[in-house]
C-alpha positions in Angstrom: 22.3 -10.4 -3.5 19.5 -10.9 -6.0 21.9 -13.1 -8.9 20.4 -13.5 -12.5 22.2 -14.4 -15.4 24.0 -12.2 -17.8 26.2 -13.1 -19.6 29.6 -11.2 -21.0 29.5 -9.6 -24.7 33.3 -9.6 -26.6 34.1 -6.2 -28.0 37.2 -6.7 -30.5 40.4 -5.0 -30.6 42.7 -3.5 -33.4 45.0 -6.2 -33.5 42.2 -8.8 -33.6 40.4 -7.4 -36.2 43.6 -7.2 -38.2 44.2 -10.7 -37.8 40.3 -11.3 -38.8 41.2 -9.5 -42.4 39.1 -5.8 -41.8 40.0 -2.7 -43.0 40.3 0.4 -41.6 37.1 1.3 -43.7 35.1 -1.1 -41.9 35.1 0.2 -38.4 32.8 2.5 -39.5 30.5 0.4 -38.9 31.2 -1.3 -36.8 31.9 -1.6 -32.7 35.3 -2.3 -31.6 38.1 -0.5 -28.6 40.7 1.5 -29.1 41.4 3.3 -25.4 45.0 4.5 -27.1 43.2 6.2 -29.7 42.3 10.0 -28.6 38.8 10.6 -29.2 38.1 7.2 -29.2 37.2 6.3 -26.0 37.1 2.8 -24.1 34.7 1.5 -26.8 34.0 3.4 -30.4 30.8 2.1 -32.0 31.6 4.0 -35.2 34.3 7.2 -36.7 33.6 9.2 -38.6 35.6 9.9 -42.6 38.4 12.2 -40.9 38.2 9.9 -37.8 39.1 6.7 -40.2 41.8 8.9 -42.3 43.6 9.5 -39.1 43.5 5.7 -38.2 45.2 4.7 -41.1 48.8 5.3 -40.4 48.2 3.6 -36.9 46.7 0.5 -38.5 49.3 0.6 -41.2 52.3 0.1 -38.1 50.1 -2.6 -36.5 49.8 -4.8 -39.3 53.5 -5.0 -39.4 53.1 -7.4 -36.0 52.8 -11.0 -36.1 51.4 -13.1 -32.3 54.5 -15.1 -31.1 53.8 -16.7 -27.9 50.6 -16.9 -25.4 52.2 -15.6 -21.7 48.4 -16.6 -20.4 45.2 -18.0 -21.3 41.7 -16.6 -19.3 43.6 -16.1 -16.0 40.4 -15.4 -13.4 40.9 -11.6 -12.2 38.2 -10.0 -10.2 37.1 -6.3 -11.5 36.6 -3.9 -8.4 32.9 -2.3 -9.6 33.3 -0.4 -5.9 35.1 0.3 -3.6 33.4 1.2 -0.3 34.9 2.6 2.7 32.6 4.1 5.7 33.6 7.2 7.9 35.5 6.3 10.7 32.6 5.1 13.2 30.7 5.4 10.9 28.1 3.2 9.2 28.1 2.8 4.5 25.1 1.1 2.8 25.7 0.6 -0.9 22.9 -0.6 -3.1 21.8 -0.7 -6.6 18.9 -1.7 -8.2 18.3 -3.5 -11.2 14.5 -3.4 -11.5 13.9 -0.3 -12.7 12.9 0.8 -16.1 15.9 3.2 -16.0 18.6 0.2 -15.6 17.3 -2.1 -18.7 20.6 -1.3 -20.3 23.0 -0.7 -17.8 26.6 -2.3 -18.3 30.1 -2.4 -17.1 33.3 -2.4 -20.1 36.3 -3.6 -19.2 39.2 -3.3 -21.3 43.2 -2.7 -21.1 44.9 0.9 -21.4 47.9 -0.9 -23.6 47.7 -3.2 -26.0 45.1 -3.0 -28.9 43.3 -5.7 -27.1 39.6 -6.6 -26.8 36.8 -5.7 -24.3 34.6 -7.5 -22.1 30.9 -5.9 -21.5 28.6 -7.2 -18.9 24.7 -6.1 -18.2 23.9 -5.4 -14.7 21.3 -7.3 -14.1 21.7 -8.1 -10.4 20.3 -5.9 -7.5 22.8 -5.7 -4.6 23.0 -4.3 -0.8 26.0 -4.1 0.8 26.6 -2.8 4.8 29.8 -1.9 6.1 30.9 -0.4 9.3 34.5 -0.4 10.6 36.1 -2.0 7.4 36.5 -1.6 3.7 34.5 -3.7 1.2 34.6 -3.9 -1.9 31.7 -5.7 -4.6 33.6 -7.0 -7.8 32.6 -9.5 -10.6 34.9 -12.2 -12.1 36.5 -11.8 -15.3 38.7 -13.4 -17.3 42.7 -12.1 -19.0 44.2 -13.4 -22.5 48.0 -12.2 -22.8 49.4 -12.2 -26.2 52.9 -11.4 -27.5 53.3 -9.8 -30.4 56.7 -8.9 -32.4 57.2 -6.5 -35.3 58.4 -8.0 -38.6 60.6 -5.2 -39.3 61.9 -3.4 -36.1 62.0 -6.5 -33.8 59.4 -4.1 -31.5 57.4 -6.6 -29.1 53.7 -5.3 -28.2 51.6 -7.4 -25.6 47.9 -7.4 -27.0 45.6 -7.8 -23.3 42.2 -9.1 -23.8 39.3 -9.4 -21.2 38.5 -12.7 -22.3 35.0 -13.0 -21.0 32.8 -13.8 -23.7 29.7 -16.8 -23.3 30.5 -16.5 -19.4 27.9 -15.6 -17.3 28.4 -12.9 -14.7 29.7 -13.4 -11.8 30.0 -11.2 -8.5 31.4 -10.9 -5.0 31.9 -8.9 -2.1 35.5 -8.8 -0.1 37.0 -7.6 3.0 40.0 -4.7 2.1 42.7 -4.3 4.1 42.8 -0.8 5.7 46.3 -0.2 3.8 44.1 -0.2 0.5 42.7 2.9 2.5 44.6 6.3 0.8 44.8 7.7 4.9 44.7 4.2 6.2 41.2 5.4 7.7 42.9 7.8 9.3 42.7 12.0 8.7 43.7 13.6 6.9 44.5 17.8 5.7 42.8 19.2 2.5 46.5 19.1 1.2 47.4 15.6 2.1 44.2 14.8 -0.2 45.4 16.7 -2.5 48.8 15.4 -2.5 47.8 11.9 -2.8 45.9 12.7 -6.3 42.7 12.9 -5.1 40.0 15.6 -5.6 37.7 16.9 -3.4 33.8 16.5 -4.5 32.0 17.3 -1.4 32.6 18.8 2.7 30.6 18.3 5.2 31.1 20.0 8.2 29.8 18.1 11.2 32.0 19.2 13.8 29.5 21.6 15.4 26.5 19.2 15.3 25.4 17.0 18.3 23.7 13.8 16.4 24.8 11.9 13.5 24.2 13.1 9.9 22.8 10.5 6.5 24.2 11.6 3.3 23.2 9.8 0.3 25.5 10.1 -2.9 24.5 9.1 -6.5 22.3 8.7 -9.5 24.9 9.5 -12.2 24.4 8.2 -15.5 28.1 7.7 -16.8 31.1 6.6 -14.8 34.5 5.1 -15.4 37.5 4.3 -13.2 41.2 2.8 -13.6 42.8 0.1 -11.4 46.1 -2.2 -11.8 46.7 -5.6 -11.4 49.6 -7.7 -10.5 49.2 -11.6 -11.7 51.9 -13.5 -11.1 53.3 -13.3 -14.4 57.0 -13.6 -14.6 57.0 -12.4 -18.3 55.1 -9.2 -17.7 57.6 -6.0 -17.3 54.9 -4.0 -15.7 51.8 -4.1 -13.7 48.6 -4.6 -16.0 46.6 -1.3 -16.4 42.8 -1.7 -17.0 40.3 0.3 -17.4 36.1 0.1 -16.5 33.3 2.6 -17.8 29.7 1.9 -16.4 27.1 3.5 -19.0 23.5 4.0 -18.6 23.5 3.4 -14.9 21.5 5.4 -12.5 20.5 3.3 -9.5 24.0 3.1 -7.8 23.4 5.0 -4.5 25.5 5.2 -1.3 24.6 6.2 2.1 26.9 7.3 4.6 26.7 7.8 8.2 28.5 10.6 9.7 29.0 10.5 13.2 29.1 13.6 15.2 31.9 15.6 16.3 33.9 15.6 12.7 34.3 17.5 9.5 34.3 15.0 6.7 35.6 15.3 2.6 34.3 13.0 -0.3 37.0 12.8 -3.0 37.7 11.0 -6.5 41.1 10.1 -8.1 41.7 12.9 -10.6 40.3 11.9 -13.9 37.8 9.6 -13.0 34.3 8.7 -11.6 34.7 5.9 -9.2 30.6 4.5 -8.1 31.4 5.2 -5.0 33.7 8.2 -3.8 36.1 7.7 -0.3 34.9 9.7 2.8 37.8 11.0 4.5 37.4 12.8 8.2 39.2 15.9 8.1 42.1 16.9 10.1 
């Protein structure tokens, strides 16, 4: 892996920006996230007059909560970017590539689906190639988790504000063995119903079960992807599993090729909802 330094950008949260005196005026003009907000995406740089009326009423509620305790302070988490999981006997190369004119902007968000809390943005600014045959993989960058409790003046109502607590770090990435129960068919087959039953939808077949030599597929050049994933820290306070959420803008140079052995009909697929980098090859029952 070709490593140079970038280094994580903070992107502010309601609840913050409450506590740092702004108005629901300023965000305007200003970038902040707000992934509870509909319409407002994982990151908003800037709403519109209507977008800011509708706001109010929300900010009004929030500024009713006052930070009681701190349940952690930058816990280390590793972000899965991808996932990468190769046909059964069959080969996956994942690579991206940072050189090119197309990827000067490039960059992963990170930010919490609950919460009002703040965002962590990171350039890519690392080329990568990854090979995996047999085994799941998956390439993930370190990040870092600010818990906050928050209780309501009034109503007693307690709100835990997550921040990806990243910012003046420089990036930092990995690559790590899965175990094949991470796998949605443990690597096994799998009916176009089972896929479908697991949540999963079907982007591509290919039928291969007629052909006599191995078949290279190579998947990607999107320019906007996001994906969802849950963590469990050991956090005797939390009631439920952290739910985070990662968008990758302006990126075109993620590409994955697959080797399909012989003998096999084979289905990409993609979580309903989202855009993972890099999709799961299932062989088809």
């Amino acid at each position: 892996m070709d490593q140079q330094k970038s280094a994580w950008q903070s992107v502010p949260g309601l609840l913050q920006l409450i506590e740092e005196g702004a108005e629901p005026r300023d965000l305007a003009h200003r970038e902040f996230t707000a992934a509870q907000i509909r319409g407002g995406g994982l990151v908003s740089s800037g709403m519109s007059p209507s977008q800011i009326g509708g706001l109010e009423r929300l900010w009004l509620w929030l500024c009713g909560f006052r930070r009681k305790e701190v349940l952690c302070e930058r816990l280390p988490i590793w972000v899965p970017i991808a996932q990468l999981w190769s046909a059964p006997g069959g080969q996956l190369t994942f690579t991206y590539e940072s050189s090119t004119e197309a990827e000067a902007s490039a960059e992963i968000t990170v930010c919490s689906l609950v919460g009002f809390g703040g965002a962590g943005r990171l350039k890519l600014t690392s080329s990568v190639t990854l090979k995996t045959q047999g085994k799941g993989l998956a390439y993930v960058t370190r990040a870092h988790l600010t818990i906050y409790r928050y209780r309501h003046c009034d109503s007693g109502e307690s709100m835990d504000r997550v921040d990806v607590d990243c910012s003046g770090d420089y990036g930092e990435f990995d690559s790590q063995e899965l175990s094949p129960e991470a796998h949605p068919f443990g690597l096994g087959p799998a009916t176009l119903p089972e896929i479908e039953g697991r949540g999963l939808v079907v982007t591509r077949i290919e039928r291969r079960s007629n052909s006599a030599a191995d078949t290279m597929i190579k998947l990607g050049r999107e320019r906007l992807r996001s994906w969802k994933f849950k963590l469990t820290p050991n956090l005797p306070l939390l009631e439920v599993p952290l739910g985070l959420a990662a968008s990758c803008q302006r990126a075109q140079s993620f590409s994955t090729e697959f080797s399909l052995p012989s003998g096999q009909d084979y289905a990409f697929c993609v979580p309903k909802g989202e855009s993972p980098v890099v999709p799961v090859c299932v062989a088809l029952a």
